[in-house]
PDB file of N, CA, C and O in Angstrom:
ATOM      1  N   UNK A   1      17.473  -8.373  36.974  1.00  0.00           N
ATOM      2  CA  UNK A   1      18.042  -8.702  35.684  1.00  0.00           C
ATOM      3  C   UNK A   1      17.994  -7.459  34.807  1.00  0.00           C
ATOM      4  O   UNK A   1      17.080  -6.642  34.702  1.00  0.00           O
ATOM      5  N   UNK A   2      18.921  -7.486  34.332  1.00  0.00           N
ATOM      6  CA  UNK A   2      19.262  -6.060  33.411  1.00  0.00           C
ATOM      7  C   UNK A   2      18.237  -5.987  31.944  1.00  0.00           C
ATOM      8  O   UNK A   2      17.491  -6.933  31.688  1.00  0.00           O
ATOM      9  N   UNK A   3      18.289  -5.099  31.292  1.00  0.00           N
ATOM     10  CA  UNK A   3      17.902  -5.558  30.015  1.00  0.00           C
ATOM     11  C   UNK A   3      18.360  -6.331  28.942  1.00  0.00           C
ATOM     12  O   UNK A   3      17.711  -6.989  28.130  1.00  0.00           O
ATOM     13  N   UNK A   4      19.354  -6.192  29.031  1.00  0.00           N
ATOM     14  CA  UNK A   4      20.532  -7.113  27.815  1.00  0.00           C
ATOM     15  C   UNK A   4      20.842  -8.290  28.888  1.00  0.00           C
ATOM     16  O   UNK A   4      20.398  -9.349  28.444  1.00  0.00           O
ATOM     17  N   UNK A   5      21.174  -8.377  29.571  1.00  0.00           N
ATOM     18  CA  UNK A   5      21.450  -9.775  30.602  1.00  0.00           C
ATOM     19  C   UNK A   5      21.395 -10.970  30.216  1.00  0.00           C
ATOM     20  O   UNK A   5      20.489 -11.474  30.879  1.00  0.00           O
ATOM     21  N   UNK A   6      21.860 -11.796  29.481  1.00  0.00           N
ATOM     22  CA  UNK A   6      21.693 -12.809  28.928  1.00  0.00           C
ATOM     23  C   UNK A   6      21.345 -12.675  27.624  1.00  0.00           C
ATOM     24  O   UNK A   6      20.703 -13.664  27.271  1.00  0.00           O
ATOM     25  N   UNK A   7      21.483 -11.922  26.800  1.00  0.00           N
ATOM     26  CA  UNK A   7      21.006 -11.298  25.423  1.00  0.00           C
ATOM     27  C   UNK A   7      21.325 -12.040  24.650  1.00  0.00           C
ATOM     28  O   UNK A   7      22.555 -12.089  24.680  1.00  0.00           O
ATOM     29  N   UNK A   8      20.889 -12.768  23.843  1.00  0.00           N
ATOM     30  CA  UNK A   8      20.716 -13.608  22.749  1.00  0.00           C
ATOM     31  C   UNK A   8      20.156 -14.034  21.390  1.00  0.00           C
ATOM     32  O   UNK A   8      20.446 -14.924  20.590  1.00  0.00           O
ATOM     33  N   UNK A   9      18.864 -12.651  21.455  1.00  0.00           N
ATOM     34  CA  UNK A   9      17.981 -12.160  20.340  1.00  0.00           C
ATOM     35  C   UNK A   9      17.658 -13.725  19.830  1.00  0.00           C
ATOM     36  O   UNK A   9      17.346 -14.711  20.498  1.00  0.00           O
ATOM     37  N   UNK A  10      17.828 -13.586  18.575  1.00  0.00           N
ATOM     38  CA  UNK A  10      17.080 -14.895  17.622  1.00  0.00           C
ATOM     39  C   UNK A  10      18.198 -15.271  16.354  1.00  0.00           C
ATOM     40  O   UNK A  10      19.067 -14.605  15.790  1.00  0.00           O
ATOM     41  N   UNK A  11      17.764 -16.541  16.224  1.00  0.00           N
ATOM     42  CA  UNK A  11      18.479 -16.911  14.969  1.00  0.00           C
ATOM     43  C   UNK A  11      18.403 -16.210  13.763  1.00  0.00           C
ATOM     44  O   UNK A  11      19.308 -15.923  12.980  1.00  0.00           O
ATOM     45  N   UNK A  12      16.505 -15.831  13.684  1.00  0.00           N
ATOM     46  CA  UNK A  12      16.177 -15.263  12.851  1.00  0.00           C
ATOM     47  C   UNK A  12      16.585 -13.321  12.466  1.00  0.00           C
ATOM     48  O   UNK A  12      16.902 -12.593  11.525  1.00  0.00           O
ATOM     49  N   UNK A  13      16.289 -13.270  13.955  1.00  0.00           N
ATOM     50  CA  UNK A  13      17.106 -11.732  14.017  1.00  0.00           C
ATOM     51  C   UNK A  13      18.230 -11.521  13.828  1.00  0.00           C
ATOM     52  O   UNK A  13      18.551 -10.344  13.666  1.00  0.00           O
ATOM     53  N   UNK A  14      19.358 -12.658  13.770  1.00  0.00           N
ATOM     54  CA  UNK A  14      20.406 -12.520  13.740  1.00  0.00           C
ATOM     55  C   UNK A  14      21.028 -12.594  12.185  1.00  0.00           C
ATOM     56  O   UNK A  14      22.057 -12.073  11.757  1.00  0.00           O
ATOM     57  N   UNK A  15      20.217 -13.277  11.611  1.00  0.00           N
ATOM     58  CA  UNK A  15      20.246 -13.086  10.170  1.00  0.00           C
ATOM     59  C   UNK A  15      20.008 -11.867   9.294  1.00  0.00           C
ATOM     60  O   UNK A  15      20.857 -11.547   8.461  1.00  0.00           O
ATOM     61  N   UNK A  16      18.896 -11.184   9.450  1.00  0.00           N
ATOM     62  CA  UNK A  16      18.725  -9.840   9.320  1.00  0.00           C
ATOM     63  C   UNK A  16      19.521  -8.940   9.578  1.00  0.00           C
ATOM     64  O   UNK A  16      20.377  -8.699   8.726  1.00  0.00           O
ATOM     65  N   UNK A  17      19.499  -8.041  11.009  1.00  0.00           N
ATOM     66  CA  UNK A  17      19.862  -7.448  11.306  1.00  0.00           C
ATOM     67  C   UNK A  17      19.952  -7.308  13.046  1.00  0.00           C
ATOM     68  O   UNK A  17      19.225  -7.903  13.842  1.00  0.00           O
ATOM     69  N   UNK A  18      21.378  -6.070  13.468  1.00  0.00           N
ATOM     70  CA  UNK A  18      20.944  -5.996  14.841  1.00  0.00           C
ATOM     71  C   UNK A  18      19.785  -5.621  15.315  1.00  0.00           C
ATOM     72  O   UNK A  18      19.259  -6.335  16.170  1.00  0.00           O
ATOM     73  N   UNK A  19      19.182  -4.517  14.905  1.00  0.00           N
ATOM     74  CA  UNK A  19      17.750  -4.155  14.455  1.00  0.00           C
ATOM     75  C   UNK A  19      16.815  -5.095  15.266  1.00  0.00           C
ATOM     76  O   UNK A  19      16.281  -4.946  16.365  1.00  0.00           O
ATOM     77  N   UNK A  20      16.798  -5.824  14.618  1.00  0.00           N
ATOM     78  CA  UNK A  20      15.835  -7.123  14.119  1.00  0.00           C
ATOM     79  C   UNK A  20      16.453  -7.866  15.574  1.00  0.00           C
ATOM     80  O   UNK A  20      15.719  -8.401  16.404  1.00  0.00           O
ATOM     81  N   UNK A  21      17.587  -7.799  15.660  1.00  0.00           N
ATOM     82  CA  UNK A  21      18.022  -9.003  17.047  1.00  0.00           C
ATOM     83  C   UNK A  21      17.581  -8.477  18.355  1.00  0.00           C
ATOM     84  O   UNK A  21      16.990  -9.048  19.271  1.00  0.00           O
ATOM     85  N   UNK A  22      18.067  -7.060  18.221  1.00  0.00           N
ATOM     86  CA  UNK A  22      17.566  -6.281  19.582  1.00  0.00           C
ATOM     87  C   UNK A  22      15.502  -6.737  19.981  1.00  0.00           C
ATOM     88  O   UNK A  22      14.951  -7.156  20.998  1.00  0.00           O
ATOM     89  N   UNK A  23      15.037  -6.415  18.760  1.00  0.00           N
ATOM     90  CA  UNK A  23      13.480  -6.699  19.383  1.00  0.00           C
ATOM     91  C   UNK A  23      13.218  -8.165  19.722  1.00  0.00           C
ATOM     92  O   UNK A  23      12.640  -8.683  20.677  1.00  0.00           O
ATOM     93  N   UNK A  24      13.751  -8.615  18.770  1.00  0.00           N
ATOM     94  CA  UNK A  24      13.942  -9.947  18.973  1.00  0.00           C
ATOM     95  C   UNK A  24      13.748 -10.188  20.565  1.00  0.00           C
ATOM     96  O   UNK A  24      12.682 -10.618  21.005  1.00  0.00           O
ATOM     97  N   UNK A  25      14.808  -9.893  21.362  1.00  0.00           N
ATOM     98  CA  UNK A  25      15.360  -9.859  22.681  1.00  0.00           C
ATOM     99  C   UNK A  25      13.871  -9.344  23.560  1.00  0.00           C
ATOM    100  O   UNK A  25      13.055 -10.157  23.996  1.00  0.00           O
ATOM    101  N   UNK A  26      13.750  -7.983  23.687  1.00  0.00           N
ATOM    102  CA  UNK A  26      12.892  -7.522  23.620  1.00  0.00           C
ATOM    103  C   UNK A  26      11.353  -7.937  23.919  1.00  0.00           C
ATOM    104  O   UNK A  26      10.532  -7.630  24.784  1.00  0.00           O
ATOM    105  N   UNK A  27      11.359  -8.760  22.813  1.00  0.00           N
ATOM    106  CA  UNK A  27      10.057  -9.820  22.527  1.00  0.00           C
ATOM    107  C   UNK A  27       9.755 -10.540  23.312  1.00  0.00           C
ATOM    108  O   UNK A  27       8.760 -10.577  24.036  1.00  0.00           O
ATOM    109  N   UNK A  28      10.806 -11.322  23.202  1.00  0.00           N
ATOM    110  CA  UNK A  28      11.186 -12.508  24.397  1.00  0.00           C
ATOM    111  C   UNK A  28      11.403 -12.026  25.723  1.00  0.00           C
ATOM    112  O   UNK A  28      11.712 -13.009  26.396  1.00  0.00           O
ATOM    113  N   UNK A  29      11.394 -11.125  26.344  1.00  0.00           N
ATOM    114  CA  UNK A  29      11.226 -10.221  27.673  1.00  0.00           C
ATOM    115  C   UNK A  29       9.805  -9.434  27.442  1.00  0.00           C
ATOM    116  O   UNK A  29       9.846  -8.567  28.316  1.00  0.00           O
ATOM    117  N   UNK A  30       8.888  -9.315  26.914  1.00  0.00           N
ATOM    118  CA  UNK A  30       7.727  -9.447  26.766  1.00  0.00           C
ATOM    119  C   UNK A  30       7.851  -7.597  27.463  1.00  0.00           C
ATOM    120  O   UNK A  30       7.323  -7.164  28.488  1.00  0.00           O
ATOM    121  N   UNK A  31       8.672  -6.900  26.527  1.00  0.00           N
ATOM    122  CA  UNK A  31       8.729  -5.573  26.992  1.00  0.00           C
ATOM    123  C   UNK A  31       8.463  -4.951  26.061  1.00  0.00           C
ATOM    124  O   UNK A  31       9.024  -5.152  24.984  1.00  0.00           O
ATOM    125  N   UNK A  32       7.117  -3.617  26.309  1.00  0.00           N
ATOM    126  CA  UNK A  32       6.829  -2.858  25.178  1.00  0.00           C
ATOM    127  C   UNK A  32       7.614  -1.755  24.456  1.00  0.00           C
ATOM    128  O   UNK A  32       7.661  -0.725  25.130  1.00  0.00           O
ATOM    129  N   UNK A  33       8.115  -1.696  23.516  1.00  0.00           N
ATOM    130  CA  UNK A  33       8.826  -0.042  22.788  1.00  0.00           C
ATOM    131  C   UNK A  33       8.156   0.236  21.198  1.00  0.00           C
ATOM    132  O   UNK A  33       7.651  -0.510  20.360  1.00  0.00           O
ATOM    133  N   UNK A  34       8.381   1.426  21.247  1.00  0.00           N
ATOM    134  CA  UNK A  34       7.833   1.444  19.734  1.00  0.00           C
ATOM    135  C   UNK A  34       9.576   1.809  18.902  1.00  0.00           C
ATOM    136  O   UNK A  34      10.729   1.856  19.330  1.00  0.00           O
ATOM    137  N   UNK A  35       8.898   2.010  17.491  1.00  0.00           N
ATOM    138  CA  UNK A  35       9.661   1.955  16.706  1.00  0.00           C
ATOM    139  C   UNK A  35       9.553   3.405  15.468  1.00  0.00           C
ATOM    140  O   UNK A  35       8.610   3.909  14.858  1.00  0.00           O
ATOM    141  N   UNK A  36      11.130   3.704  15.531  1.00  0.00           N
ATOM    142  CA  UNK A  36      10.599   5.068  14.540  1.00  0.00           C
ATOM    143  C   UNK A  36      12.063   4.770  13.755  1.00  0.00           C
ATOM    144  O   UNK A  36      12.560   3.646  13.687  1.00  0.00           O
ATOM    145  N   UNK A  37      12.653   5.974  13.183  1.00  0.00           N
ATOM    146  CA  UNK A  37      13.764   5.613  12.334  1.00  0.00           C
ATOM    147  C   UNK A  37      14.223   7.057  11.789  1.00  0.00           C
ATOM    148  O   UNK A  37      13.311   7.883  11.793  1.00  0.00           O
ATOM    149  N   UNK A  38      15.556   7.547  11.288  1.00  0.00           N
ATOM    150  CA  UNK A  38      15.712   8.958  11.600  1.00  0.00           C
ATOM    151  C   UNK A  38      15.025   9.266  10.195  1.00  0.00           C
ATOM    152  O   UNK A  38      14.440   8.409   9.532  1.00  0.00           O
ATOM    153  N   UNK A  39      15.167  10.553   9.840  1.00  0.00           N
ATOM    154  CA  UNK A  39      14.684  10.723   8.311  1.00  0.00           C
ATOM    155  C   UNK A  39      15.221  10.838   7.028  1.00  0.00           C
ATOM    156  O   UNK A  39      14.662  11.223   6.000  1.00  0.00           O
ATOM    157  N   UNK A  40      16.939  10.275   7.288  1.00  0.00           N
ATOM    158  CA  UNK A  40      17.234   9.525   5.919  1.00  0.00           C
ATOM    159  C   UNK A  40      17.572   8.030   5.806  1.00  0.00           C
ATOM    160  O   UNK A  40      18.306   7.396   5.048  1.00  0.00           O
ATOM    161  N   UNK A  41      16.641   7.637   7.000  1.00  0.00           N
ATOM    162  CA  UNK A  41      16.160   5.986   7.085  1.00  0.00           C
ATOM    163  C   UNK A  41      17.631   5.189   7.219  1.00  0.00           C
ATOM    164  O   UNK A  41      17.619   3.972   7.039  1.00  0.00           O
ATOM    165  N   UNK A  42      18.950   5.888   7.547  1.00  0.00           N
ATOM    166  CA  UNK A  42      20.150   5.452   7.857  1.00  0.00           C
ATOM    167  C   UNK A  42      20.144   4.244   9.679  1.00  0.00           C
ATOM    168  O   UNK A  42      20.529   3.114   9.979  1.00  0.00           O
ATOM    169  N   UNK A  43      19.613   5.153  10.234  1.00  0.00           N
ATOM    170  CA  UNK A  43      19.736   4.960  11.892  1.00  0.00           C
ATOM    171  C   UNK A  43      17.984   3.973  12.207  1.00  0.00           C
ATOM    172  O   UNK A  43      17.008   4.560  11.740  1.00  0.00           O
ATOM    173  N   UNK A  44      17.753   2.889  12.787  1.00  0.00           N
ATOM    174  CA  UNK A  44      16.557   2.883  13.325  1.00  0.00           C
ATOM    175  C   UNK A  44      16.668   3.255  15.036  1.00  0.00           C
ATOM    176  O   UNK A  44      17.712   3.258  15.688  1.00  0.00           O
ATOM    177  N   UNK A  45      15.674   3.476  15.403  1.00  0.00           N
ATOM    178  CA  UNK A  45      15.547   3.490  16.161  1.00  0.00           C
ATOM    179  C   UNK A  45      14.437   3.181  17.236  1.00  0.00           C
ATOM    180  O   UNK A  45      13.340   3.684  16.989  1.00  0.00           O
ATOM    181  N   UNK A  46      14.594   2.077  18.941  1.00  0.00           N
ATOM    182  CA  UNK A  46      14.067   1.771  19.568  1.00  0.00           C
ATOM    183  C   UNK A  46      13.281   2.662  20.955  1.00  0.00           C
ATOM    184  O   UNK A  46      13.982   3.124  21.856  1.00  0.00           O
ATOM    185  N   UNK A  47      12.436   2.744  20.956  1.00  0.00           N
ATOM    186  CA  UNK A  47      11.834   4.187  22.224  1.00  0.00           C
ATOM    187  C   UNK A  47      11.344   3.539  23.324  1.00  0.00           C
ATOM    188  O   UNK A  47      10.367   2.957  22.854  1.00  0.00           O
ATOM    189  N   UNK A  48      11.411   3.174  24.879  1.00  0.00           N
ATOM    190  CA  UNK A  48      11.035   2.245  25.885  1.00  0.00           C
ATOM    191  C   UNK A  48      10.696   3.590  26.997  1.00  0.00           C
ATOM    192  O   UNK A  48      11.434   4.557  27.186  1.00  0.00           O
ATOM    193  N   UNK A  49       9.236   3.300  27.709  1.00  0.00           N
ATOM    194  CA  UNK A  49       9.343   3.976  28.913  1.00  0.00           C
ATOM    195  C   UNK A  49       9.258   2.703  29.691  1.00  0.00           C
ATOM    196  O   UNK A  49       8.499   1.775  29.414  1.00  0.00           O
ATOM    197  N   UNK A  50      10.187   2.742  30.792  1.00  0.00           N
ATOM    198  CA  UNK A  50      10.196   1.922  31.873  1.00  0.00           C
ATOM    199  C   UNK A  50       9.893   2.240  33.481  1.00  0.00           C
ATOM    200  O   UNK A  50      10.468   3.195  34.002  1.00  0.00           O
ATOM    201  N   UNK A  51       9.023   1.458  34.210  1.00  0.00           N
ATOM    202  CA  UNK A  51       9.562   2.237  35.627  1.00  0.00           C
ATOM    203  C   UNK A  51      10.591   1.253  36.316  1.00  0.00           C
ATOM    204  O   UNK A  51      10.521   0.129  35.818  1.00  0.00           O
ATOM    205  N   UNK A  52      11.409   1.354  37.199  1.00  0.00           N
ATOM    206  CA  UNK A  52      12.139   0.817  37.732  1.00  0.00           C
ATOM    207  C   UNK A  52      11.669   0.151  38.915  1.00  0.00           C
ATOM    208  O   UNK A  52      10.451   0.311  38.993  1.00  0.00           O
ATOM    209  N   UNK A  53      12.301  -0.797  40.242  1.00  0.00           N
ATOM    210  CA  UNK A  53      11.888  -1.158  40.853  1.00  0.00           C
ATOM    211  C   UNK A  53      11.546   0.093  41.884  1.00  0.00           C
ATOM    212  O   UNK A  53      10.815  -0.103  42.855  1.00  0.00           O
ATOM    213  N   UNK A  54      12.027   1.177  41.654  1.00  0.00           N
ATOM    214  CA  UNK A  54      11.850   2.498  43.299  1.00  0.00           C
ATOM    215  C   UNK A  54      10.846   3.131  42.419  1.00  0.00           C
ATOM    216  O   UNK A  54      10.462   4.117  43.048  1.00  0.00           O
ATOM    217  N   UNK A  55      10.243   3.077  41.328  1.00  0.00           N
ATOM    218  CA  UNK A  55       9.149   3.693  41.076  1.00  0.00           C
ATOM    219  C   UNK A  55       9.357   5.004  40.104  1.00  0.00           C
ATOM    220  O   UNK A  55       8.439   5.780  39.838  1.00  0.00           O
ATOM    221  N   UNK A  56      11.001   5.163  39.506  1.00  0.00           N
ATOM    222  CA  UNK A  56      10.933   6.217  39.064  1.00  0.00           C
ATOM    223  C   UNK A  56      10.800   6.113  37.862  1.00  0.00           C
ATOM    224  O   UNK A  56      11.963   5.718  37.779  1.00  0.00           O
ATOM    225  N   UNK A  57      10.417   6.094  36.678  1.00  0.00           N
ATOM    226  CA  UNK A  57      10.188   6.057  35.332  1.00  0.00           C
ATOM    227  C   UNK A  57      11.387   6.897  34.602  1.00  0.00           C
ATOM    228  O   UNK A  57      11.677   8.073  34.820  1.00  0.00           O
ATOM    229  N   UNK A  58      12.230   5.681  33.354  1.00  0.00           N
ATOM    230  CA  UNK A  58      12.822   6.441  33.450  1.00  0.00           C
ATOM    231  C   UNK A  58      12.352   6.312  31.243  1.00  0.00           C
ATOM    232  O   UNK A  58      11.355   5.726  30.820  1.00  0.00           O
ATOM    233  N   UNK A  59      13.143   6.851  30.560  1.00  0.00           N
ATOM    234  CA  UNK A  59      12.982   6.878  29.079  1.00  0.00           C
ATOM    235  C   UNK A  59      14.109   6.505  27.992  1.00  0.00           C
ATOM    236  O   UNK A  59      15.149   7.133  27.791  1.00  0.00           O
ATOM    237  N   UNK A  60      13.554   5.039  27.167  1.00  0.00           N
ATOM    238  CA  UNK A  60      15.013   4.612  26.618  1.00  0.00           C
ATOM    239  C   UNK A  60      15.361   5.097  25.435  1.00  0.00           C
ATOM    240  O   UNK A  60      14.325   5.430  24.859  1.00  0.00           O
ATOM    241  N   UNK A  61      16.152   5.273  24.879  1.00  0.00           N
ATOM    242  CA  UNK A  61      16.394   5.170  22.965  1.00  0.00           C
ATOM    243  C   UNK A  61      17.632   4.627  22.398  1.00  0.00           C
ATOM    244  O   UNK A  61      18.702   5.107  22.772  1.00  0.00           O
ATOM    245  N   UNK A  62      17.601   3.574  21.441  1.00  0.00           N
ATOM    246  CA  UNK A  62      18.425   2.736  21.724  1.00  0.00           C
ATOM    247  C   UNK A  62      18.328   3.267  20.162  1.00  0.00           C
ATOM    248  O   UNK A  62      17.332   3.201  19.441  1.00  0.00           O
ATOM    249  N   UNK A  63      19.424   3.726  19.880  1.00  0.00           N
ATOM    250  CA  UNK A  63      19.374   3.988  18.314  1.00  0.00           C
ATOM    251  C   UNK A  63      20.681   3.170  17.493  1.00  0.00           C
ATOM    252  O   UNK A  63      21.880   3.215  17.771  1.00  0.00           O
ATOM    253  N   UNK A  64      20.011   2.436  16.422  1.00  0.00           N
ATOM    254  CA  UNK A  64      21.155   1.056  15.932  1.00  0.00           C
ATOM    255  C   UNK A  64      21.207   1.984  14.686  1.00  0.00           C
ATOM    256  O   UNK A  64      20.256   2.683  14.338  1.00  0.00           O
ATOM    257  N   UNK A  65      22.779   1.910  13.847  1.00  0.00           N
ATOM    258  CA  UNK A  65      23.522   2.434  12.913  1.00  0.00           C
ATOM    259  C   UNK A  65      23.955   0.981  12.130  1.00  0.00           C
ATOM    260  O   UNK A  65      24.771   0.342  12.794  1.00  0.00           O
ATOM    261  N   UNK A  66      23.592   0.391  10.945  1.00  0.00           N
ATOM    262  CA  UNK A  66      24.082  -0.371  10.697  1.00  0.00           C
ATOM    263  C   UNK A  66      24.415  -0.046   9.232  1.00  0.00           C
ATOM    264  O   UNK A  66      23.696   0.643   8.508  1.00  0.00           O
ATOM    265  N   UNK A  67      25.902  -0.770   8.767  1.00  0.00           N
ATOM    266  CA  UNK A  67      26.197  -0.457   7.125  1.00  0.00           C
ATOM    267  C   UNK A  67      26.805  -2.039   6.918  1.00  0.00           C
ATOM    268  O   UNK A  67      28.023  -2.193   7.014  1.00  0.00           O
ATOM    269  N   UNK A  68      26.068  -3.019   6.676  1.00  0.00           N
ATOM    270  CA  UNK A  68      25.998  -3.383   6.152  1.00  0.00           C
ATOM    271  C   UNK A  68      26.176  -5.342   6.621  1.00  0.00           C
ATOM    272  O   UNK A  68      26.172  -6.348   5.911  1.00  0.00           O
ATOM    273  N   UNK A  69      26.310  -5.145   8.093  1.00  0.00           N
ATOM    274  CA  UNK A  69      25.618  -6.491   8.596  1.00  0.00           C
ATOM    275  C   UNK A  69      26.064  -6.630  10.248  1.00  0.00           C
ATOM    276  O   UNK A  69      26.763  -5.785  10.808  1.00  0.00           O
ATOM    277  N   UNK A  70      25.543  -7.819  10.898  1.00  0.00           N
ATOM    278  CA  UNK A  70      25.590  -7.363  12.651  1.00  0.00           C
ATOM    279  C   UNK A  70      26.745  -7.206  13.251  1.00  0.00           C
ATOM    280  O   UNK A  70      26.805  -7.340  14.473  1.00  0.00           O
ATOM    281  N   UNK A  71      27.649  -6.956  12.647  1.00  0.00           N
ATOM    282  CA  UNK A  71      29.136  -6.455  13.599  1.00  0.00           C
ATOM    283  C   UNK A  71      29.663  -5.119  13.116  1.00  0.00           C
ATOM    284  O   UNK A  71      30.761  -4.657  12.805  1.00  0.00           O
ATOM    285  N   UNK A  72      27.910  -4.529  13.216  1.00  0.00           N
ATOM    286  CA  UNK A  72      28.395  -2.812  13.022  1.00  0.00           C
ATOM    287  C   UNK A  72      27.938  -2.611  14.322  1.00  0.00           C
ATOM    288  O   UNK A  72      27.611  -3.355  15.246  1.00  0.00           O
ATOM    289  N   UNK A  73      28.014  -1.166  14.114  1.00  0.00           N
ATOM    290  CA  UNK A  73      27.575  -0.620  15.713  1.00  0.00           C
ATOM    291  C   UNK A  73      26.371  -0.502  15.752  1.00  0.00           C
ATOM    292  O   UNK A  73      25.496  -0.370  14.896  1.00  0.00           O
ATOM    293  N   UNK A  74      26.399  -0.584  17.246  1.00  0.00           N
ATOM    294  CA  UNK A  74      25.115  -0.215  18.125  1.00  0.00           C
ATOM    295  C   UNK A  74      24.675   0.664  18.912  1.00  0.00           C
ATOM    296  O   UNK A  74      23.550   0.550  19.399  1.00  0.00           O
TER     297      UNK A  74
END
């Protein structure tokens, strides 16, 4: 199963923000990332190390752009 694979985040995340929906998701796949954000607090951004099933580790960053509600980009 992929990471997004059925992606559905939360009601509550979905109210907020994509932001907010992505961990949401996240959460509920009980997968660790931290959280940082660029430095004119425009972009957040998500950081994941994963290993895969062959063992190779690989490094995520999922950086969300939003202006002004969830059918901006991702």
């Amino acid at each position: 199963m992929g990471l997004f694979d059925g992606f559905s985040g939360s009601e509550e995340g979905l109210k907020n923000s994509a932001f907010e929906a992505i961990k949401a998701e996240l959460d509920k796949q009980d997968m660790k990332y931290g959280e940082d954000e660029t430095e004119d607090g425009e972009e957040q951004i998500i950081r994941m190390r994963q290993q895969l099933d062959n063992g190779s580790v690989v490094s995520i960053a999922v950086v969300v752009t939003e202006k002004g509600d969830t059918n901006d980009f991702i």
